[in-house]
Each structure stands twice: as structure tokens, then as C-alpha cells.
N, C-alpha and C positions, 0 to 999 in steps of 0.2 A: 349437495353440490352448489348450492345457490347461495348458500350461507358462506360459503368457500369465495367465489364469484365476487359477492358482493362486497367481503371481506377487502378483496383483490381490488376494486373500484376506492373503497375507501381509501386505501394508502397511496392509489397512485393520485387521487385526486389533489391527499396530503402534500406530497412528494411536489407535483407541480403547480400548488399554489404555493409550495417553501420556493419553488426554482423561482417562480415570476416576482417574487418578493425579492430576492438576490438581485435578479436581474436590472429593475426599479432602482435598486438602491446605490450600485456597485457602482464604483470612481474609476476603476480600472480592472477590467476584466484582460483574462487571458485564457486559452480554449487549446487543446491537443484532440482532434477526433483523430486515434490512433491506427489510423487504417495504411497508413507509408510512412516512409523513413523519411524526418526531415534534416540534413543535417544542420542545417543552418538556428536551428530548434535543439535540437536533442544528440545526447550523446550515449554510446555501447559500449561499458565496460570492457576491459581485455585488460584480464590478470588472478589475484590471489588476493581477498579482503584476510587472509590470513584466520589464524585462532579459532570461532568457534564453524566457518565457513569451510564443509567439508569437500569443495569445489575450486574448480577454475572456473570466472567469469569471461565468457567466449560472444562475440558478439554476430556467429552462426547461429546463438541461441535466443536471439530475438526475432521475431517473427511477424510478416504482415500480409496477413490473406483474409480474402472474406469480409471487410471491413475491420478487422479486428486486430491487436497485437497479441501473440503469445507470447510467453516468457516460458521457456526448457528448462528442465533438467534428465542431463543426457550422461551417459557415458562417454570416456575421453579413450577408450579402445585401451589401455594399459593399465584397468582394473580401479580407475579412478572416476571422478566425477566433474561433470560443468555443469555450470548456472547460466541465467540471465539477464542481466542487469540495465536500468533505463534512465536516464536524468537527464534532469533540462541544461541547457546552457544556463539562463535566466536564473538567479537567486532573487527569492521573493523572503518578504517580511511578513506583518502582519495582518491578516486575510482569512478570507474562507479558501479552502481547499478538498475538491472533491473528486473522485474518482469511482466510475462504472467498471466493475468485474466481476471476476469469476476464480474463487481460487481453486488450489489443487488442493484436493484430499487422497492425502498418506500420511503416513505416521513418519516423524522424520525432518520433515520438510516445514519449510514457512513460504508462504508469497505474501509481500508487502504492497504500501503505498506509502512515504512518508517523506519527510524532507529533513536534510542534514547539511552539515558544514562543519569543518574539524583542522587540523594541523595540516593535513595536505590543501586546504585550500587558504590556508594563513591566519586562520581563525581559532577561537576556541570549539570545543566539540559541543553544537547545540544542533537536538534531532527530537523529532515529532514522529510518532509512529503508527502505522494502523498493521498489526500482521494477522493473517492466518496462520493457525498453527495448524497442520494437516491434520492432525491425530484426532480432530475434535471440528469441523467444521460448523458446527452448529454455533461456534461463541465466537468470537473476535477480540484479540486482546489489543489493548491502550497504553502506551507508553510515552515518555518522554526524558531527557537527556539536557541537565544543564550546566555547560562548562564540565563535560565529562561523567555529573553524577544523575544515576539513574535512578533505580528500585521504584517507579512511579508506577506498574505495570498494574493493567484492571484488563479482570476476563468479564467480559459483557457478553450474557446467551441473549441469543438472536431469537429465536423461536423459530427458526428455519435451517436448510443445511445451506448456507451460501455458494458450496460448491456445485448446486444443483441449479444454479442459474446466475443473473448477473441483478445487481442491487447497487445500489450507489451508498457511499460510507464518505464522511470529511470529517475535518475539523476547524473552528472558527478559533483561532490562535488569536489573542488578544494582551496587553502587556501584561492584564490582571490575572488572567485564565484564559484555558482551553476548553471548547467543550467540543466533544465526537458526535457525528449524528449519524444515525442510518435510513436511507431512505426519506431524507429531510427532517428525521424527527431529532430531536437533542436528548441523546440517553447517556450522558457522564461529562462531569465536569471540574478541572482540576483547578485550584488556587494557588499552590504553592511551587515558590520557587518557579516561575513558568521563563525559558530560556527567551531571548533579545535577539541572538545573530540569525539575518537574512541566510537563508538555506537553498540547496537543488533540490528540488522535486523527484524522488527517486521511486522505483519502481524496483526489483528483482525476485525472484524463485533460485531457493539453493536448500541443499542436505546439510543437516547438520553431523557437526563429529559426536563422538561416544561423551564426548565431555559435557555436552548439554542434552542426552539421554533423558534426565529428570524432565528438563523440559518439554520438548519438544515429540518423546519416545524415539525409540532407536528405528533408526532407518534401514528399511528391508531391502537397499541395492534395486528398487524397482526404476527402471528406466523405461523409454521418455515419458515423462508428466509434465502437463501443459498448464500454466496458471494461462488465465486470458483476461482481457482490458481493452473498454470502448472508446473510453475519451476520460479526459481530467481537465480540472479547469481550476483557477486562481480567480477570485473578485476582491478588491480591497474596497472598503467602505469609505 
């Protein structure tokens, strides 16, 4: 138990001598403690990401109680499915970006943190990704998207099950590289090809279709699951 304990003392202590270092350094910080709707901040999906999104994103399915935001996935009463989705107004460039949560574990499902920009906001498609894949809570996968091409994806095991509590995860996005950290530590780092266009900060929980099966594993129709989320925050150096 002690060994457990102290183990526990060590990382947080990691975790907030990385934060006060951040802090020190940052030019311009930006903070969301996710506990109410701002609108003047953040925006609620309402629609169909189409293809492999087995959902409507409904913005009933965001959620603020208890200090906390949830993200649903609910049933739409006519044998269907909703998600739910979160982004900022603000499109941010290159920075750290981190976010406090908690995802869902099911087989099926993803909950994210990540930031994009694509055709619908007049740009090219460049996206940064942090997701759970429900089916496997214990790893966290890594991705990235530039000008549309992807295949960047890395399963990183955590040594814990994430959805059994809340842990902080980012990534320090740089022109050269990416790297992901968890809990303030730096466990993966990419050089190639690393996307340029300023993105939303997005956030959502959704099912996948039969068509990303291999991925994700086939989703069991289990309704409501809750990803949840404390605060996220931007620092540019």
C-alpha cells in the first residue's frame, strides 16, 4: 500500500513541477475550467460528422454539473444514436495543449481531446488527436492529419485504466514535432510531416459504424455513457 501511495506522491509531484514550469514560461495562456456553458468561448455541435460517426451530434448531450463536463452517447428514440461534441470559438497555433479527464470504456466508442481545421472552416484539413478507444482503456492512441493525410496513429499503454479516473494528457505541437505527454511526462514524439494550420480545440464522445469494427470493435448499442472533462488549457511559449 505504501509502495502504491508513494508511487502516487511521485507523479503528482512530477506533473506539478511540469505545470509550474509551463506556467513560468508561457506568452500567452488560455484556460476552460469546464464546469458551465460559455458561450462566448465554446461552441455545441448539432448535426452528422457523417462516414465513420455512427451518430447525431446533439448539443443536449453536453453536460455541466458537479464541476465537470460530460460528453453522452445517448440514444435518439428511433433505434439510432447521439454524441457529443465541444470546441472553442478561438483557433490556436503552436503551443502546449492539455486537457483533465475521464473517458468512456466500451467497445465501440472513442472520447477525444484534439484540435482541427478543414474545408468547412476554409482551410486545409490539419488535426492533432489524442483519443480513447473504449475497447481498451488502458492505452491511449496518437494521431495526426496533414493537409488531409494521416496513417500517423501510435497506441501508447498507459500502465493504468484511464477510465477509472481523471489524468491530464497534451501535446506540445511545434513547426518541427509533436510530442504527447501524460501526466506532464513526454512519452511520444513525431517529426514528420507535422501540420501548420491554427485549429478549434475540440472535444467529443460518439459510436462508431460497422465499417471501423477493426478498429475501434463493434459497438454493443449500450446507452448512456459518459466521457467526462475538468478543464483544458493552451500556453504558447
Amino acid at each position: 500500500m505504501w509502495k502504491k501511495v508513494s508511487c502516487l506522491i511521485v507523479l503528482l509531484l512530477a506533473f506539478f513541477g511540469f505545470q509550474q514550469g509551463v506556467d513560468a514560461q508561457s506568452k500567452y495562456h488560455y484556460s476552460q475550467e469546464l464546469n458551465y456553458y460559455n458561450g462566448n468561448a465554446m461552441e455545441l455541435r448539432n448535426g452528422s460528422n457523417g462516414g465513420m460517426f455512427n451518430c447525431n451530434f446533439v448539443p443536449g448531450n453536453v453536460g455541466f454539473n458537479n464541476g465537470l463536463m460530460s460528453l453522452k452517447i445517448g440514444s435518439d428514440g428511433r433505434g439510432g444514436y447521439t454524441g457529443g461534441e465541444w470546441r472553442s470559438k478561438e483557433r490556436f497555433g503552436y503551443g502546449l495543449f492539455q486537457v483533465n479527464m475521464k473517458p468512456i470504456k466500451n467497445p465501440g466508442v472513442v472520447s477525444s481531446f484534439f484540435t482541427y481545421t478543414g474545408p468547412s472552416d476554409g482551410t486545409k484539413w490539419d488535426e492533432i488527436d489524442i483519443e480513447f478507444l473504449g475497447k481498451d482503456t488502458t492505452k491511449v492512441q496518437f494521431n495526426y492529419y496533414t493537409s488531409g493525410q494521416g496513417n500517423h496513429e501510435y497506441l501508447y499503454n498507459l500502465g493504468f485504466d484511464a477510465s477509472q479516473g481523471f489524468h491530464t494528457y497534451g501535446f506540445d505541437w511545434q513547426a518541427d514535432h509533436i510530442t504527447w505527454y501524460v501526466d506532464g511526462r513526454a512519452v511520444y514524439t513525431a517529426y514528420n510531416n507535422i501540420p501548420s494550420t491554427p485549429g478549434k480545440i475540440m472535444m467529443n464522445a460518439w459510436p462508431g459504424t460497422h465499417e471501423v469494427d477493426s478498429w475501434l470493435g463493434a459497438y454493443n448499442g449500450r446507452t448512456p455513457l459518459y466521457a467526462y472533462y475538468d478543464w483544458i488549457s493552451y500556453d504558447k511559449f
